[in-house]
C-alpha positions in Angstrom: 13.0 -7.2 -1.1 10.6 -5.7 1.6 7.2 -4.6 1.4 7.1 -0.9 1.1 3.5 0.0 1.9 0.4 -0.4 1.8 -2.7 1.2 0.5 -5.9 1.6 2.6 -9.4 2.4 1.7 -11.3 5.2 4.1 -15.0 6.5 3.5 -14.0 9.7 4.0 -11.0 12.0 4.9 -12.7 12.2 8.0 -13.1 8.5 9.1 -9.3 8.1 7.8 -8.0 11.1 10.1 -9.9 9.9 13.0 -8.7 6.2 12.9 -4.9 7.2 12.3 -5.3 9.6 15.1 -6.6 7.0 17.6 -3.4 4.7 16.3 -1.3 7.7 17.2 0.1 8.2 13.6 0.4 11.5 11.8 0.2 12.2 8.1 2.9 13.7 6.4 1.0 15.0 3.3 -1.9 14.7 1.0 -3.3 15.4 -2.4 -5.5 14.9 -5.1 -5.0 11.7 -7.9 -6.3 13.5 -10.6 -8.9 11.2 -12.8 -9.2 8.9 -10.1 -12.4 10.3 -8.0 -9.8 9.8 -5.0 -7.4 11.6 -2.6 -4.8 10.2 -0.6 -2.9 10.2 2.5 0.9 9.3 3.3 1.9 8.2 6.8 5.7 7.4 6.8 6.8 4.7 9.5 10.4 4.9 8.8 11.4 2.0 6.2 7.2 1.6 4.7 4.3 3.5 4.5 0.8 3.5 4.6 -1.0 5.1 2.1 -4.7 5.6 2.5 -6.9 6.5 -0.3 -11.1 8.2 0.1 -13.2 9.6 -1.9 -13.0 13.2 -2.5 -16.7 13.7 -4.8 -14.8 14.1 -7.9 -16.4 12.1 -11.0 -13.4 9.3 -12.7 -12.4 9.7 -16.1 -14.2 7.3 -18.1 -11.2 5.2 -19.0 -9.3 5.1 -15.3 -8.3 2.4 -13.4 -10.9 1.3 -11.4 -9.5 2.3 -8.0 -12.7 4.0 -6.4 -14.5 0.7 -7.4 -12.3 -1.2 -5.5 -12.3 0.3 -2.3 -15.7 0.7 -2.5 -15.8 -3.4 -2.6 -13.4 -3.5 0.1 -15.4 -1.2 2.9 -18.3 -2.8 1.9 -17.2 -6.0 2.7 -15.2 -4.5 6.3 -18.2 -2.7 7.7 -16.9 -2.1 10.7 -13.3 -1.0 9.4 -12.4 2.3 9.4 -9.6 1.7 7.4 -9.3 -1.7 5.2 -6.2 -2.7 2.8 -6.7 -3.0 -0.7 -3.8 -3.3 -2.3 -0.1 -4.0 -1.4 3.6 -3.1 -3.2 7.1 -4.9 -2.9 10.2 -3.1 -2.9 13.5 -4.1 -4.7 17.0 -2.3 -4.2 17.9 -3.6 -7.6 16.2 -2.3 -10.7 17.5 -5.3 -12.8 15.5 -7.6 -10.4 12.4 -6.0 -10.5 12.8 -6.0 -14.6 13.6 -9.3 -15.1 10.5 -10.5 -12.7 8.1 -8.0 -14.6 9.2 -9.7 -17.8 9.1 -13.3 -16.4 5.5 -12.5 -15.2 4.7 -10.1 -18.1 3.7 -7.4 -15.9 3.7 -3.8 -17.2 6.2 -1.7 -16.6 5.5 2.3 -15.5 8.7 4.9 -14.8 7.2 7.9 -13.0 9.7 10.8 -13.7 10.4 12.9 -9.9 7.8 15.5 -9.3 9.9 18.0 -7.1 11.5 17.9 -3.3 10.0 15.0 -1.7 8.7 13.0 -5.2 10.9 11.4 -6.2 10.9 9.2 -9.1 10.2 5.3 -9.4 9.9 2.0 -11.5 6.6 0.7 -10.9 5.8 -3.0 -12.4 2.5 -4.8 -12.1 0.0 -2.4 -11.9 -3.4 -3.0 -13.7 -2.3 -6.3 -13.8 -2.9 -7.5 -10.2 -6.9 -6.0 -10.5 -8.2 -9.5 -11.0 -5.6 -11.3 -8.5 -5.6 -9.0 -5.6 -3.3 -11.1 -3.7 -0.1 -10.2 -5.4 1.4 -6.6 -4.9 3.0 -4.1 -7.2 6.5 -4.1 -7.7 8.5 -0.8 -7.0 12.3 0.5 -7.8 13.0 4.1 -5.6 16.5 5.0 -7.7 17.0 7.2 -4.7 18.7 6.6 -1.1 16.4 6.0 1.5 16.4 9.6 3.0 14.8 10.4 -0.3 11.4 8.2 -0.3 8.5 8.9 1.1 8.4 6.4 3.7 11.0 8.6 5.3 8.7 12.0 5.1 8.2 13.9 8.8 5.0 13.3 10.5 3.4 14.3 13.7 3.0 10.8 15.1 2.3 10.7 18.8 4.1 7.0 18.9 7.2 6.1 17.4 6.1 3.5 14.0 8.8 0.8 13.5 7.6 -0.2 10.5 5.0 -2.6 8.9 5.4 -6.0 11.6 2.6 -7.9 9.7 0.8 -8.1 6.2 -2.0 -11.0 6.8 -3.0 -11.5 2.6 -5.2 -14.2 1.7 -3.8 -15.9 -1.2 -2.0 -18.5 -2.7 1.5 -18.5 -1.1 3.1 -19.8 -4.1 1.9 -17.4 -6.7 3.5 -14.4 -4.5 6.4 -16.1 -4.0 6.7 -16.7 -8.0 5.7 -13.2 -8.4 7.9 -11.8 -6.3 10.9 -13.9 -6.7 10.6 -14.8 -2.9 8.4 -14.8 0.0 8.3 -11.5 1.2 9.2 -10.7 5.0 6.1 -9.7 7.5 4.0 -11.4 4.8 1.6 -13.9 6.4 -0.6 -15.7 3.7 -4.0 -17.4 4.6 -6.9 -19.3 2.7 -8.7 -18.1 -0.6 -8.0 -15.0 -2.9 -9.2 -11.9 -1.1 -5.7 -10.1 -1.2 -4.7 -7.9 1.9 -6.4 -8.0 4.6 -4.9 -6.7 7.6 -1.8 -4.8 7.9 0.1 -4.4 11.7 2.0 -1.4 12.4 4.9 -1.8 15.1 5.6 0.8 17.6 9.1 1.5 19.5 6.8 1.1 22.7 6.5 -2.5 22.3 2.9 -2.5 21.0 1.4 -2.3 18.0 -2.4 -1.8 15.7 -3.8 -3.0 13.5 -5.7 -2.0 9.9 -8.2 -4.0 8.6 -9.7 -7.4 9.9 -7.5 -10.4 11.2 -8.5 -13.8 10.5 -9.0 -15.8 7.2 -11.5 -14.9 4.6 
């Protein structure tokens, strides 16, 4: 179990380019989520990701998940964030284990068939459900080797990304660990039931930035 990545809300294409580019990260690829009013960004650090989601003017289908809504929450209450984490998603190595914690939890289960050379396909558990309980992630199976995901896609980073080195959520430790069957490493839970709020990115340099606003909510 690790987390795999991440996903951060940007106002804009723009605004998302801009802060990543000041972190010294590059983004391996991009494209639309059809029915969603949203576009997205990948930057692989190696063993995670990041992915960061903005508006791209197109109206949602009426009976989407309410994605754009959300992020739109979440900037507004980060004004000063360029980039602001919204949601979160565990990996497991094991298929069986994610299964059998989606059942225990009676979270929904989603298989994503591979969509070409560097899609590959996925188990998915626990989205939709986590909407009203932002503080617990997604649960993901990649039936693939590591080479394969996304989190190992080429960018053009000017630093060196080791990785996710801190998730700060606020939430209820216990409910992610029951969730998750575990506390997840680099997780750091504080007060109330916000969900992510901050997400550190380690560098090979020694240093590190950070997404979103540190502190309790």
């Amino acid at each position: 179990m690790h987390i795999d990545h991440v996903v951060l809300a940007a106002r804009s294409r723009r605004d998302a380019e801009r802060a990543l580019t000041e972190a010294g990260l590059g983004v391996a690829r991009g494209r639309e989520l059809p029915g969603l009013g949203l576009s997205n960004l990948v930057v692989p650090l190696g063993d995670a990701l990041l992915e960061v989601h903005y508006p791209d003017g197109r109206t949602p289908d009426a009976a989407a998940p309410p994605l754009l809504r959300i992020d739109r929450a979440a900037l507004e209450a980060d004004p000063e964030e360029p980039l602001v984490p919204v949601a979160w998603i565990v990996a497991y190595e094991r298929e069986d284990e994610l299964r059998d914690l989606a059942s225990t939890n009676d979270a929904p289960i989603h298989e994503s068939p591979a969509e070409g050379p560097g899609f590959p396909p996925y188990v998915l558990a626990g989205f939709g459900a986590t909407f009203d309980r932002p503080w617990l992630p997604a649960l993901i199976h990649w039936p693939v080797p590591p080479a394969q995901r996304p989190a190992a896609l080429a960018a053009d980073h000017r630093r060196h990304p080791t990785g996710i080195q801190r998730l700060d959520v606020d939430g209820p430790a216990d409910d992610i660990a029951a969730w998750c069957g575990g506390h997840p490493p680099a997780l750091r839970c504080g007060p109330g039931h916000r969900g992510p709020r901050a997400v550190t990115v380690g560098f090979a340099d020694g240093g590190s930035t950070v997404f979103g606003a540190e502190g309790a909510g």
